[in-house]
N, C-alpha and C positions, 0 to 999 in steps of 0.2 A: 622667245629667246632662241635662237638661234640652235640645233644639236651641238655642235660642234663646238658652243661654251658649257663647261660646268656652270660656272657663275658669273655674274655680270655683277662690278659693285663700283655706284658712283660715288664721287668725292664727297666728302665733304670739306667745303670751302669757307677757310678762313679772312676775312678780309679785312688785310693791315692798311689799310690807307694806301700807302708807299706800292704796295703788293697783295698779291695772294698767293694763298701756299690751300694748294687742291691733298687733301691728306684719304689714302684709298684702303692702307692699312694700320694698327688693325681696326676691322670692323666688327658689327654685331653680325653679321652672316660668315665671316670668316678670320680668323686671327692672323693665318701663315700662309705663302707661298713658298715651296722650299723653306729654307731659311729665313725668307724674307719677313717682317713680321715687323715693319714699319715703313711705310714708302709716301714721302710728299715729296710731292712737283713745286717749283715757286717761281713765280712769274713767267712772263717774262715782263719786266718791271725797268723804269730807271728811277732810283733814288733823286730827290731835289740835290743842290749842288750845297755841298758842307756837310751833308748827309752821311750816316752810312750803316749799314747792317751793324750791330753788337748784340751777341750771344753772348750773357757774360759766364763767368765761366761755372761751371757745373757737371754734377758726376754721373758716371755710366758702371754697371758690371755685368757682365755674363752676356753681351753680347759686343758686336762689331758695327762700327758705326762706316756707312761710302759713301763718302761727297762726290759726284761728279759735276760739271756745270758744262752748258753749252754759251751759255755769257758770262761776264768779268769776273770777279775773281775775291776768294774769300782767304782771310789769313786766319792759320791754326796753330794753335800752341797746346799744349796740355802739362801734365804734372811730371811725365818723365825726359822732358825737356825737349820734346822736338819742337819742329818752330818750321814751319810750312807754307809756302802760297799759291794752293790752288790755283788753275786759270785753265781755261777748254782744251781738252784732249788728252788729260791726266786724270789722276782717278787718287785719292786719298781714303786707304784703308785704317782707322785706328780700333786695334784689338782692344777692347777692356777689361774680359778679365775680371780676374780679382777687383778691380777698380781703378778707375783714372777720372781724373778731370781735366776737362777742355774747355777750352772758349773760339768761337769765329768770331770775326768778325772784317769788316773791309777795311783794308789794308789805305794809308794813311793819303798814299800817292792817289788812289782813282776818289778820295773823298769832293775835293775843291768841284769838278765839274759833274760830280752827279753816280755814286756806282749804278753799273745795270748787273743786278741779278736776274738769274736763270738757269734753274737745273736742276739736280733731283737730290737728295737728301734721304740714305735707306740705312734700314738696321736690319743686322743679320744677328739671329740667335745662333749660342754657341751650345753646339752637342751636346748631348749626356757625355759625361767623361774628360769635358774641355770647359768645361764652363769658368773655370778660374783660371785659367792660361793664366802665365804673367802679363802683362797689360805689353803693347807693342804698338807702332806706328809705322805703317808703310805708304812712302809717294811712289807711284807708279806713274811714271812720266810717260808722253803719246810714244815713246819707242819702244815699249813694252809693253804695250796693248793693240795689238796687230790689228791691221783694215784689211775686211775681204768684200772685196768687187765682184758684180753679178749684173754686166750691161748696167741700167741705168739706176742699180742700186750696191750701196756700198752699209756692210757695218764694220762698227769697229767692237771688236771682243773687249769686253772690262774684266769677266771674270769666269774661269773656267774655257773650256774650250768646245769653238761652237766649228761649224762649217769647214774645218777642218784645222784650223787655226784655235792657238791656246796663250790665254793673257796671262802675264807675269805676277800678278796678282796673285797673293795667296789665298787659299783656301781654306778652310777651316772643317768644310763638309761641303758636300758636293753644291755645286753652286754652278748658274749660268747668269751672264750679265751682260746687256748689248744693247749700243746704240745702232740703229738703223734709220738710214736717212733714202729713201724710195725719190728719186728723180720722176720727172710724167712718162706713165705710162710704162712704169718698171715693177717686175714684182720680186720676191724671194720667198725660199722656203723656207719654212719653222722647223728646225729638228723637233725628234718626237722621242728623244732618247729617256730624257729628262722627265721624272716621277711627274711634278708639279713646272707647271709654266703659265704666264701671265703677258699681257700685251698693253701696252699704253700710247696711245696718241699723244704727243707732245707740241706737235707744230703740225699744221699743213690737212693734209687731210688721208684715210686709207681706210681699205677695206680688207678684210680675214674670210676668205673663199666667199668673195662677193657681197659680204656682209656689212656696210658702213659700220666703222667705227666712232664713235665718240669720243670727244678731246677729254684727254684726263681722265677719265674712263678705264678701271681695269678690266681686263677682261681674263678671266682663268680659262684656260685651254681644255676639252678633256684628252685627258691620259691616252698617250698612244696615236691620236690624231696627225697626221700629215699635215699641217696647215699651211696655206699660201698667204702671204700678204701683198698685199698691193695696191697704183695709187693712182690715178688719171691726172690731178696734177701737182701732183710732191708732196711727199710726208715727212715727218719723223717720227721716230714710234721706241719705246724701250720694252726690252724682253727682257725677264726676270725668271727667277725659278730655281730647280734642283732637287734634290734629297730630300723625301718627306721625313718629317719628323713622327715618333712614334709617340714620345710623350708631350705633353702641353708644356707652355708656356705661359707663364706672369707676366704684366704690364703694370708698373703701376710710375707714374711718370717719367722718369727713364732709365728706369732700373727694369730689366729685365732678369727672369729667372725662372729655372722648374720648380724652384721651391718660394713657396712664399714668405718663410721662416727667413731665408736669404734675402729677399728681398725688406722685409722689416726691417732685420739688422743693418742694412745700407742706407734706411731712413732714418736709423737712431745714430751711424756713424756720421751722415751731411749732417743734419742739427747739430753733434757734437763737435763736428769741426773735426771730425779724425781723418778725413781722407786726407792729402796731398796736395799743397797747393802748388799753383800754376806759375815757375820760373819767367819774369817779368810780363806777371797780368793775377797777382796777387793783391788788388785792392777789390773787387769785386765778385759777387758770388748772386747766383741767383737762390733765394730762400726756398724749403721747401715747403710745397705747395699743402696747403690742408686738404681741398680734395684733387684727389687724383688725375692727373692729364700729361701730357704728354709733354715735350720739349715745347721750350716758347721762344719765339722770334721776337723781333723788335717791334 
């Protein structure tokens, strides 16, 4: 392995028929990046025609859930009534908090000839001190996540602020979040500001100070490093990262939390039916699961 990664950690991949969803964290060598502390990629895929992605709806607490997508486009609703339709170049942050429930799924118009997904799906743990925020939903639409150009390579900032540019995107704890799309024969720099950072190939092909990378592939940075990326003939790559955390974190299907006693309690409130249901997408619910795993796709 190369110095210049702490850790190299491949997917593991799910294979839905329709798609795959490559999932990087967490793993058994590592839980967290920054905040990060759940990250699948999904397709790039197109549904059969009548088709279409459903999440039915289900709950979250103590952390923050980021859709972005580089293809079509996913609809969101949850329990404190927003009602959302992701599509490429926007960025959907929903706090949870205390608790909320959500459900995606595609949206009615792209079902008749086929949706195509594609993009990434991450959870952010929230701080010591924040972990119960009231629950909150923010779209950050493409004019509020600024693009920075570099010759034959461009990113766009999602969250936090990179290359000298800062996305509208809130924050919760320090956080970096970047799509980078490298043209042939273009490179750019990695800031090295940033505790914890990670790298993903999502399209195309690149290298990290001449080091091929692998598709879907993370790759954790070490600390301080000056890295270059780059690409012979065009990539996309997403950078991830920020604030290490000082204490751990729980997982147990999609409940997050520092305490596990919190976390129970949110397993015995969904079987009870105490959380909040979801303003027009209250007939369905996914059950919770007897052993533990993570969100489920269609």
């Amino acid at each position: 392995m190369d110095s210049n990664f702490e850790m190299t950690i491949a997917p593991v991949t799910h294979d839905l028929g329709a798609f795959r969803v490559h999932r990087t964290l967490p793993s058994r060598q590592r839980t967290m990046v920054g905040p990060f502390i759940f990250v699948d990629e999904f397709g790039p895929a197109r549904l059969p025609p009548g088709q279409g992605m459903d999440v039915r709806p289900h709950p979250h607490i103590n952390l923050a859930t980021v859709t972005y997508l580089f293809e079509g486009a996913i609809e969101h609703r949850d329990s404190i009534g927003s009602h959302a339709v992701i599509e490429p170049g926007a960025i959907n942050l929903m706090t949870a908090g205390s608790g909320i429930v959500h459900s995606e799924r595609s949206p009615e118009a792209v079902r008749a000839d086929g949706p195509s997904l594609y993009g990434m799906q991450t959870w952010l743990a929230l701080p010591d001190g924040k972990e119960e925020l009231d629950p909150a939903f923010d779209h950050v639409a493409a004019d509020g996540l600024p693009v920075v150009e570099d010759g034959g390579a461009r990113a766009r900032v999602l969250m936090g602020s990179l290359w000298g540019a800062t996305a509208a995107t809130p924050c919760h704890s320090p956080t970096i979040y970047a799509d980078i799309e490298l043209g042939a024969g273009s490179d750019l720099p990695i800031e090295a500001e940033a505790d914890e950072r990670a790298v993903m190939v999502v399209g195309g092909e690149a290298t990290l100070d001449g080091a091929r990378l692998e598709a879907f592939t993370l790759y954790v940075l070490r600390p301080g490093h000056q890295a270059r990326l780059s690409s012979d003939g065009g990539g996309r790559l997403m950078l991830m990262g920020g604030g290490a955390f000082s204490t751990p974190r729980h997982v147990f299907w999609n409940f997050v939390s520092s305490s596990r006693d919190r976390i129970n309690q949110a397993k015995e409130d969904w079987k009870a039916q105490r959380f909040p249901l979801i303003p027009g997408d209250d007939q369905e619910f996914i059950p919770l699961p007897e052993v533990p795993k993570t969100v489920s796709y269609p």
